[in-house]
N, C-alpha and C positions, 0 to 999 in steps of 0.2 A: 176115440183114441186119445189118450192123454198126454200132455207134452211131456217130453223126458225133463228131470230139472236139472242143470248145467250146476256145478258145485267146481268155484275157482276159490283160489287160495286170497281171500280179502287183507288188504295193506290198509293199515291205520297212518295218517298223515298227523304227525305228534306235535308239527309246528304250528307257533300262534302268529297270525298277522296282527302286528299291528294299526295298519291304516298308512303306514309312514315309509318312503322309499330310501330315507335317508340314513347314512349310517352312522355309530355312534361316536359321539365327539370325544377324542381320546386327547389325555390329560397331553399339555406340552411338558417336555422332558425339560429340567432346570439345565440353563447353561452356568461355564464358570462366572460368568458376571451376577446373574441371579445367586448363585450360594457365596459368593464372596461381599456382593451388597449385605444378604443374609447375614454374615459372620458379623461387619461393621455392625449392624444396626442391636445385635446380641449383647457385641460388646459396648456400645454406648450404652444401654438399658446395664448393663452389668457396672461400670462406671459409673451411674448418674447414683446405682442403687449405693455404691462404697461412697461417694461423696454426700449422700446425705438429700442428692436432688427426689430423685425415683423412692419412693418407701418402699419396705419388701412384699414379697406376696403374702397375703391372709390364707389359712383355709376357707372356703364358703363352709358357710353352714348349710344344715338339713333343709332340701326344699321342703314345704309345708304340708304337701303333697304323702309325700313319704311317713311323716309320723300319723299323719291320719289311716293311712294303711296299715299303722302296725299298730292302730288302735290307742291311741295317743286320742285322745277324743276329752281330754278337758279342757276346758275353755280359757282357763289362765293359760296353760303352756300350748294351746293356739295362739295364742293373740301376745304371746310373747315370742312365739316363733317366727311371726308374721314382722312383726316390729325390729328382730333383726335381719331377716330378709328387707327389709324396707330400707335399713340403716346398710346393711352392706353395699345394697346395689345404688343408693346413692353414694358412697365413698367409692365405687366402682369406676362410677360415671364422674365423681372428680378426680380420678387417679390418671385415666385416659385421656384427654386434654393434656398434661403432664407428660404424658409419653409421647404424646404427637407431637408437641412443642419442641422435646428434648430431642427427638427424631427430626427434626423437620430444623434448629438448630446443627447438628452436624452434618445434614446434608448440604445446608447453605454454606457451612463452612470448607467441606470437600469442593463444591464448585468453588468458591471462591481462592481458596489455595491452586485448585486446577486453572485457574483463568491467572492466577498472577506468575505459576509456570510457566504456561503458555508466552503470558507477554516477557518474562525473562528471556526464555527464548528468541525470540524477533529481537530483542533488544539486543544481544552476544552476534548478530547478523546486522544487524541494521547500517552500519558505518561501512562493513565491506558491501552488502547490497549496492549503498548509495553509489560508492566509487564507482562497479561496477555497471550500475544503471547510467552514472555522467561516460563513461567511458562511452558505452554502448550507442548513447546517444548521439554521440560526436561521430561517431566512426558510420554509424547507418542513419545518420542526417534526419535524427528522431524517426529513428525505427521505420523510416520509411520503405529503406531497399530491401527487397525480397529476403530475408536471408534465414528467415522461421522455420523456411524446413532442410536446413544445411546441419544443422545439427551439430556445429563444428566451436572450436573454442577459442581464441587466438594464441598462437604460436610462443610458446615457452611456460604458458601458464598451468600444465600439466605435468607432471612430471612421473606420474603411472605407466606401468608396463603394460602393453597389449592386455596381456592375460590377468589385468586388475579391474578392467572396463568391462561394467556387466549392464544389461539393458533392462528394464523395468517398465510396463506399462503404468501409461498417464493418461487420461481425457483432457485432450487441449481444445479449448476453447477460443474461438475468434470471432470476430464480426461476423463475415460470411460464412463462417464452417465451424464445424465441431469433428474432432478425428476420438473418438473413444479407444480406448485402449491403445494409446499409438507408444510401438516400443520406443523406447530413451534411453539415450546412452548416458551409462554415469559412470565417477570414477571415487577416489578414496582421500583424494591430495584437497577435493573442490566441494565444497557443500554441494547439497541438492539445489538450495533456491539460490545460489551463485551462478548454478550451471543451468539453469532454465533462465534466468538475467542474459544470460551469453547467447541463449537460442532463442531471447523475444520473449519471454514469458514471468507472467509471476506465479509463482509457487502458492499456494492456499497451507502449506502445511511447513511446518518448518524442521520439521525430523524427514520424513518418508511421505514427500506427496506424492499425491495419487491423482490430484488434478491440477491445473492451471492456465491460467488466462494470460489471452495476449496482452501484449504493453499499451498496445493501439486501443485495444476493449476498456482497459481501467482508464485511459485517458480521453476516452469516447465520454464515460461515466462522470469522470472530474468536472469535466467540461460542461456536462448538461444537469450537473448535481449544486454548480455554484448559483447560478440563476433560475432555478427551479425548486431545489429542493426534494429531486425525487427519491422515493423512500428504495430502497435496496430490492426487497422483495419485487414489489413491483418492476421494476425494471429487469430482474434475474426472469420474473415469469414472461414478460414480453420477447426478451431476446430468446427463452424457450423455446416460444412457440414459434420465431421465428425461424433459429435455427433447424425445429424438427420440418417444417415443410420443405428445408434445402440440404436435408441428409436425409438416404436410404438405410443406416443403419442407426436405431433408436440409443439414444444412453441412458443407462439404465443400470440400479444401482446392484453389487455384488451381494447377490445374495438367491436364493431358492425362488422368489417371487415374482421377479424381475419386475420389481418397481421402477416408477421415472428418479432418476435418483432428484432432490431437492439440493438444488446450490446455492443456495440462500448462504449458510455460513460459511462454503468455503470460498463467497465472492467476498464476503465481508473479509475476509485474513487477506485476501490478498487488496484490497482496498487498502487496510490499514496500513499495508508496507509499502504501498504508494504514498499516502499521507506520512510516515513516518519519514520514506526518503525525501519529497519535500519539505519538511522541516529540519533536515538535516541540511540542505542546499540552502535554504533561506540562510540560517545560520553559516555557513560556509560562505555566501556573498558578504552580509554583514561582522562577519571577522574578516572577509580580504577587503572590506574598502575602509575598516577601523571606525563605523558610523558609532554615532556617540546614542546616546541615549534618547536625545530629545532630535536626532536625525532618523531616527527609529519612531519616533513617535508623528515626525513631521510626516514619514509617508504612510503610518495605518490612518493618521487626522491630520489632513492638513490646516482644517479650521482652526482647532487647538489653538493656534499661533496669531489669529488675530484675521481681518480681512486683508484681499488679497494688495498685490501693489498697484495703484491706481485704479481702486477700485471706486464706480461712481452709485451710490446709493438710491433710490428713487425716494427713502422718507431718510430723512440724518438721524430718527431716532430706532430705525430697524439696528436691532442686533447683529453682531457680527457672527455667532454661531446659534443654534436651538441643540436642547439635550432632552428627546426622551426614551422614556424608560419605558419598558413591558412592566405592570405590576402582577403579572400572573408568573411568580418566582414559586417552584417546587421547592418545598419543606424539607422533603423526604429523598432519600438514596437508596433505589431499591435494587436489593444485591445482584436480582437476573436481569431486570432493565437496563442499568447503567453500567457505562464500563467507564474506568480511571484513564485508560492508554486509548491513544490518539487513534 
């Protein structure tokens, strides 16, 4: 007896494997920063070409390729084709140098314009900073009494209505703790980094900060920065690491990925407005005590001025001062390394 034969309706499977479980990498969508870099970098190449820097564009000629296919096959107009393909793509290859130059020119100059902004700013701040910081000082016995998270201002120096005081998260930073996003109250009448002066802290930004360090932290830093010389970063990644094993919540910067944010530059701004309010103070001693020039010079040298009084020599032909010198002096001023403000 012979089997019956079963007749099912057969499915073709039309997809192809490729070997790979991963999906495909789809282009990132431009933000406004990428087409507005874009537009600058247009219009310099557009500019350099009306001043005479940038030359205009050539057509390319026929690749070589191409007239052989359409039967072009004489050996003169080969080898004359070949010869300006050869001449084109080296004027190619010295045109592009020129545009990277020209490029690479106005970008150093957009940072450099944005960095002397910046220091303008701190600088329209820096006189009330300082007051504010000697006040502060005097009144919480150098920042000693508790008073960083009272969040409070002193009496008359507001003059906003309830309803002008709006709060705004900040990542404050301290020795022992880090509070991420912790609300802040602001007002309209008081800058931002006057009214973090008032609550113990330095501001990192001088429009709309978004983070800040305690007073006690940049003078932790001062202090271990004069006889050591430690580099910024390093000590930003140490106090890191320390601070994340004594906080349960990570900080982490605003965005989709939640990376650790890096505080590298915005310990740097607010260092500098420490450094800038001590040179305002120095300056405010030596205009209240009316030191003369060479009183001024008597306390950064005191040698300067000769040995001391009743001073006993062990040979009478030892000098009274030595002067030397580093002879490894940098040449060069380069625009992202160095900065002009203190």
């Amino acid at each position: 007896m012979t089997r019956p034969v079963q007749r099912t309706n057969n499915q073709i499977n039309a997809s192809i494997s490729t070997g790979s479980t991963r999906s495909r990498r789809k282009r990132r969508r431009p933000t406004e920063y990428d087409i507005a870099e874009q537009h600058r970098f247009e219009e310099s190449i557009r500019s350099g070409r009306r001043a005479g820097v940038i030359p205009a564009p050539s057509q390319h000629p026929t690749h070589p390729l191409t007239s052989a296919l359409l039967g072009t096959n004489e050996n003169s107009d080969w080898e004359e084709t070949i010869d300006e393909y050869e001449e084109d793509n080296q004027q190619r290859n010295q045109r592009d140098p020129m545009l990277q130059e020209h490029a690479a020119y106005h970008c150093l100059r957009r940072h450099a314009e944005r960095r002397e902004q910046i220091s303008h700013e701190w600088s329209q701040l820096e006189a009330q900073a300082a007051s504010t910081y000697l006040l502060q000082q005097e009144s919480t016995l150098n920042f000693t009494c508790n008073t960083m998270d009272e969040f409070t201002v002193p009496s008359g120096s507001c003059a906003c209505a309830p309803g002008d005081i709006h709060h705004r998260h900040v990542d404050l930073i301290d020795i022992i703790y880090q509070q991420p996003r912790r609300s802040i109250p602001f007002c309209k009448c008081i800058p931002n980094v006057i009214r973090l002066l008032h609550y113990g802290y330095f501001a990192a930004s001088a429009n709309t900060p978004r983070t800040a360090f305690s007073v006690r932290l940049i003078q932790l830093h001062h202090f271990i920065w004069k006889p050591s010389v430690i580099s910024t970063s390093a000590f930003v990644k140490g106090l890191s690491a320390f601070l994340d094993t004594r906080s349960t919540q990570p900080l982490l910067s605003r965005s989709v990925h939640f990376r650790k944010r890096n505080l590298c530059i915005p310990f740097s701004y607010s260092v500098d407005l420490h450094s800038r309010i001590m040179t305002l103070q120095k300056k405010l001693v030596s205009d209240g005590l009316q030191l003369s020039a060479a009183d001024d010079w008597a306390d950064k040298c005191p040698r300067c001025f000769g040995p001391s009084v009743n001073e006993i020599k062990a040979d009478p032909n030892e000098p009274d001062f030595i002067i030397a010198l580093d002879g490894n002096f940098q040449q060069r001023h380069y625009a992202h390394a160095s900065k002009d403000n203190p």
